[in-house]
Backbone as JSON, one array per atom type, in Angstrom:
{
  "sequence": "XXXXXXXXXXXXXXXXXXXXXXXXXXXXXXXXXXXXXXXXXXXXXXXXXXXXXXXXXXXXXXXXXXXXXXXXXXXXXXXXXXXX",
  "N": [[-15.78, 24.81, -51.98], [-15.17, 22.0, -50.68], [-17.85, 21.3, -50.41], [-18.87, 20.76, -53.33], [-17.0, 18.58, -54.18], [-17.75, 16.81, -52.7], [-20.34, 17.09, -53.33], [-20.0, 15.85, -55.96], [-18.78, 13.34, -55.42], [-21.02, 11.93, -54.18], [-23.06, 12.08, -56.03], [-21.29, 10.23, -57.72], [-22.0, 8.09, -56.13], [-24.6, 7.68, -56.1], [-25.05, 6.82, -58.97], [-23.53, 4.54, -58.81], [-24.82, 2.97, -57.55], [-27.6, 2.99, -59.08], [-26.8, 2.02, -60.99], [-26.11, -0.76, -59.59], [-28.88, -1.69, -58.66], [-29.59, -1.78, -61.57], [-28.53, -3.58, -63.04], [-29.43, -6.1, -60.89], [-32.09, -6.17, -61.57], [-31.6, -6.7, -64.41], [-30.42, -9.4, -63.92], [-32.79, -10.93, -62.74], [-34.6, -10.46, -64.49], [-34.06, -12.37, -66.39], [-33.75, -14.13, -65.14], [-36.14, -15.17, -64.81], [-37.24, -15.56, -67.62], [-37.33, -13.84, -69.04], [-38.23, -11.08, -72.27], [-36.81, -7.87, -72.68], [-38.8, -6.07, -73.9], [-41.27, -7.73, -73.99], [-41.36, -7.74, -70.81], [-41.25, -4.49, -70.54], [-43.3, -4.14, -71.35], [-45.34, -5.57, -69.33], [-44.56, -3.45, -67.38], [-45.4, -0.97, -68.53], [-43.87, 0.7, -69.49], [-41.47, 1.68, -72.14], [-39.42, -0.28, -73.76], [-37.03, 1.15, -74.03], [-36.6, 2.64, -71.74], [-36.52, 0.97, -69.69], [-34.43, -0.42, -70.74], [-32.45, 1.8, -70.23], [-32.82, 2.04, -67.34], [-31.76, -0.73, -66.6], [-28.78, -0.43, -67.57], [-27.95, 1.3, -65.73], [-28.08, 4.09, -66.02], [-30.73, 5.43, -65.84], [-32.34, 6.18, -63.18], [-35.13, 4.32, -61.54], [-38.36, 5.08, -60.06], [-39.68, 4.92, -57.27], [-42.81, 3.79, -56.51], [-42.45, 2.2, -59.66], [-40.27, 0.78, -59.03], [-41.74, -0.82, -57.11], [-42.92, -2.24, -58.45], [-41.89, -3.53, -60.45], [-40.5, -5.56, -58.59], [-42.3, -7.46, -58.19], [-43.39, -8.04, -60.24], [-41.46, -9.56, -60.29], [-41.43, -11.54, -58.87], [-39.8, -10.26, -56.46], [-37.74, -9.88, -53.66], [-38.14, -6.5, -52.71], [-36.43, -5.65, -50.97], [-33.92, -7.02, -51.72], [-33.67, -6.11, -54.52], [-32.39, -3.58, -54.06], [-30.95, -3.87, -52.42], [-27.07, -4.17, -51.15], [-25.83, -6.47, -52.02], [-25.81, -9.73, -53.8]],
  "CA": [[-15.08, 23.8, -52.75], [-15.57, 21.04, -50.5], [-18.87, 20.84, -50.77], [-18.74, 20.34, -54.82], [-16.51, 17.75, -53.84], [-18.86, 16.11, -51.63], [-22.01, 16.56, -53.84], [-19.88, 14.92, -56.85], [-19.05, 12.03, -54.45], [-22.5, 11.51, -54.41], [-23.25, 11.76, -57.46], [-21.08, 9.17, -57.79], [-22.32, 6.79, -55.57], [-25.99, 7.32, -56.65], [-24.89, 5.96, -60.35], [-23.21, 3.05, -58.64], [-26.27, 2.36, -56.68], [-28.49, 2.78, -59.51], [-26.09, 0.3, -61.76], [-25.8, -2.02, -59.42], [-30.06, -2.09, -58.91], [-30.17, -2.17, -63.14], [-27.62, -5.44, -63.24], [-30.12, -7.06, -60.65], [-33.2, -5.95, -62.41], [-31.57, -7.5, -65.61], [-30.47, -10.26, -63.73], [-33.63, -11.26, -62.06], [-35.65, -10.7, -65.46], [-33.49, -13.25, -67.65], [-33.72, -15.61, -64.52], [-37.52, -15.46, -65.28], [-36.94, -16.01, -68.93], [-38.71, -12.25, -69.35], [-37.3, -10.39, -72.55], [-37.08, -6.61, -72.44], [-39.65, -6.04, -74.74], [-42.14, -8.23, -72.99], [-41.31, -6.98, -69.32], [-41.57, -3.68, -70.21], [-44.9, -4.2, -71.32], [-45.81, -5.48, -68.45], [-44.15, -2.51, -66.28], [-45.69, -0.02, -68.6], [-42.69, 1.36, -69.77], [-40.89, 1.42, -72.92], [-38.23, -1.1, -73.48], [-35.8, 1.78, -73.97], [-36.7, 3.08, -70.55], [-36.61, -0.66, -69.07], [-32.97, -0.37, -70.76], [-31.41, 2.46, -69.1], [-32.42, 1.38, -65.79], [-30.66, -1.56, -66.61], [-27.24, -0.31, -67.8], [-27.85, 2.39, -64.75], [-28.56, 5.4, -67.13], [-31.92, 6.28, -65.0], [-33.24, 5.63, -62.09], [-36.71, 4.3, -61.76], [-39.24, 5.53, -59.27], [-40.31, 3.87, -56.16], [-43.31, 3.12, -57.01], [-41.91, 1.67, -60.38], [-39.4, -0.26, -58.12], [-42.16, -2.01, -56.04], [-43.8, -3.13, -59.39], [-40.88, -4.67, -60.63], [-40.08, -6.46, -57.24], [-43.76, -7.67, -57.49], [-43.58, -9.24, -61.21], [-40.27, -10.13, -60.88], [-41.18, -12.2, -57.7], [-38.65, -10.83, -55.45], [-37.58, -8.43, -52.41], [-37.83, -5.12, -53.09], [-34.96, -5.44, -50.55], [-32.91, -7.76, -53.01], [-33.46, -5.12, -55.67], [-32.13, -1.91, -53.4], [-29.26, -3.76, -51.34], [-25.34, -4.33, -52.22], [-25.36, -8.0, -52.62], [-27.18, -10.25, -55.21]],
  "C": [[-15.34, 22.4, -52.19], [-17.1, 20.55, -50.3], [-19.43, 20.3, -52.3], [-17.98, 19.3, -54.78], [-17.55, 16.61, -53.48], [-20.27, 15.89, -52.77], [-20.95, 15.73, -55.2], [-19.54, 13.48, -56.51], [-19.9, 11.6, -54.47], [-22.77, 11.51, -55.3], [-22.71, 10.5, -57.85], [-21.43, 7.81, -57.41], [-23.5, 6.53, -56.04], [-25.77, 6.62, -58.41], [-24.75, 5.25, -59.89], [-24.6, 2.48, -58.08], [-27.13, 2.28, -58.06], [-27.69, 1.64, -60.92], [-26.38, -0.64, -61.66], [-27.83, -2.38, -59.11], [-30.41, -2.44, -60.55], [-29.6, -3.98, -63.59], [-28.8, -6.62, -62.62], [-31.36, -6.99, -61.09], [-32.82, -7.32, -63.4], [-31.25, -9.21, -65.27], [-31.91, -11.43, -63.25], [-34.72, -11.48, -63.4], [-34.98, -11.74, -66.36], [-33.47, -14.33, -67.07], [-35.14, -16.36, -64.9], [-37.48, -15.54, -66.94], [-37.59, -14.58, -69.43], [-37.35, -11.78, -70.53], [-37.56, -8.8, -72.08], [-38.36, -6.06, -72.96], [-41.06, -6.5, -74.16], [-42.65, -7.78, -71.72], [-41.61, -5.67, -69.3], [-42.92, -3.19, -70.61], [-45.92, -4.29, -70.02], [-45.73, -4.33, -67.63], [-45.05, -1.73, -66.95], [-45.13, 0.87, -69.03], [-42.57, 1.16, -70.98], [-40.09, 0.66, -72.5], [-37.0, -0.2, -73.29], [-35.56, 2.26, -72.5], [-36.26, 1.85, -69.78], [-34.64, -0.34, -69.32], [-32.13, 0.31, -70.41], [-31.42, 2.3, -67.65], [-31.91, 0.19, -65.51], [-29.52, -1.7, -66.51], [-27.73, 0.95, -66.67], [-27.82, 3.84, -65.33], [-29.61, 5.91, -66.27], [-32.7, 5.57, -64.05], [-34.54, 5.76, -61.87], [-37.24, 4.89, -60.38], [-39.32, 4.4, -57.84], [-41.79, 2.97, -56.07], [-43.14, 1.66, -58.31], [-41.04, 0.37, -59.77], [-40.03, -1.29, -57.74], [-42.48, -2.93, -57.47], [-42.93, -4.1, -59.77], [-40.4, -5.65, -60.2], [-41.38, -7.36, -57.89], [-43.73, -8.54, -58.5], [-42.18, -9.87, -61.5], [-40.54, -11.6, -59.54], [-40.06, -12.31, -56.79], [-38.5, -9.55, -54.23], [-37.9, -7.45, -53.12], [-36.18, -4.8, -52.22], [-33.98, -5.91, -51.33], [-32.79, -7.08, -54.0], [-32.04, -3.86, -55.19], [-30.67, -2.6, -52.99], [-28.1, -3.99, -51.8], [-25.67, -5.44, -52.22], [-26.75, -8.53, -53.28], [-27.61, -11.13, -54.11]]
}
């Protein structure tokens, strides 16, 4: 029992984590004037894909991650960590 506990804890936190990386995604692409549509051209992606890792629906890859860092011009650490 407490381990089902424990893994839904986690569970939990990995949504928040991958939320709070989709907020600064979206934040970071609207600072660059990028729409969705556009950006996820560039990434390679669909926009719909682009849009759940936004609203924290799915978490992107690591690879995927660096690319984003890379045309977004910014950390990859600033993507991953708690504060904006």
């Amino acid at each position: 029992m407490k381990e089902k506990i424990r893994d839904q804890e986690t569970d939990k936190l990995m949504r928040e984590k991958a939320r709070r990386i989709g907020v600064k995604i979206k934040y970071y692409r609207t600072l660059k004037g990028e729409n969705q549509t556009v950006f996820s051209e560039k990434l390679g992606v669909s926009y719909q894909y682009l849009s759940r890792i936004e609203c924290g629906k799915q978490t992107p890859s690591l690879p995927l991650l660096v690319k984003i860092a890379e045309l977004l011009e910014v950390d990859l650490a600033k993507l991953v960590s708690d504060t904006l």
